[in-house]
C-alpha positions in Angstrom: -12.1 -2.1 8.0 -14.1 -3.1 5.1 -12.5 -6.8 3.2 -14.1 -6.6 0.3 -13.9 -4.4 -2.4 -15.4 -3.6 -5.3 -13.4 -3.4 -8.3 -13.6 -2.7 -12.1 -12.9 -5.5 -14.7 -12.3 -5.2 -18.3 -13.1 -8.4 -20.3 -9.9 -9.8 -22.3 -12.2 -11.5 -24.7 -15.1 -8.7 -25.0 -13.6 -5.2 -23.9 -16.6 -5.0 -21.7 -16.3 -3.6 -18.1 -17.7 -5.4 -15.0 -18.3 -5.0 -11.8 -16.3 -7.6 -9.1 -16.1 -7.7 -5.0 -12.6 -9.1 -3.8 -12.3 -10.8 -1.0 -8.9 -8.1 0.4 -8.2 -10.7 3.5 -5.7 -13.1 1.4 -2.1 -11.3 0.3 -2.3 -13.5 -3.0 -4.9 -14.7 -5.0 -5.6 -16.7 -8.0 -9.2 -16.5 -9.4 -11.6 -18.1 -12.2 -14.7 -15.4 -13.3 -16.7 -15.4 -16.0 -17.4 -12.3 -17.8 -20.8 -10.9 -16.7 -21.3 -9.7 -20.5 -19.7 -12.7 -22.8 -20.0 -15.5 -20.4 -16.3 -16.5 -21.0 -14.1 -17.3 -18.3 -11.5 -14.8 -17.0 -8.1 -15.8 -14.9 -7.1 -13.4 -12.1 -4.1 -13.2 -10.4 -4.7 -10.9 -7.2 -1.9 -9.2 -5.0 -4.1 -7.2 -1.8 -3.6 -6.2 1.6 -6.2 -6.0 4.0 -8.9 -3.4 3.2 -6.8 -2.4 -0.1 -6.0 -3.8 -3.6 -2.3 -3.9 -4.7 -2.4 -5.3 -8.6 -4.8 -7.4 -10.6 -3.4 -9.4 -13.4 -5.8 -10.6 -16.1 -6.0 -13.2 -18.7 -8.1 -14.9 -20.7 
């Protein structure tokens, strides 16, 4: 079973849509990115399950 996964982001700041692996192998997450197109960080709140992706919460 494959752990990470690649998901799609949408920048709050820029509208822009990003590429980003997830590490699926903890339940609940909390995550700082910064956009790959404005440079401006992006707050994550994760909910996964092994090999799967349950809900991605994002603010900026």
């Amino acid at each position: 079973m494959e752990l990470s996964i690649e998901t799609d982001i949408t920048c709050p700041h820029c509208g822009e849509v990003f590429p980003l692996q997830i590490d699926t192998s903890q339940s609940d997450q909390s995550l700082i990115e910064d956009c790959t197109v404005c440079c401006r960080p992006i707050s994550l709140s994760v909910r996964c399950r092994p090999g799967s992706i349950i809900e991605i919460d994002i603010t900026g």
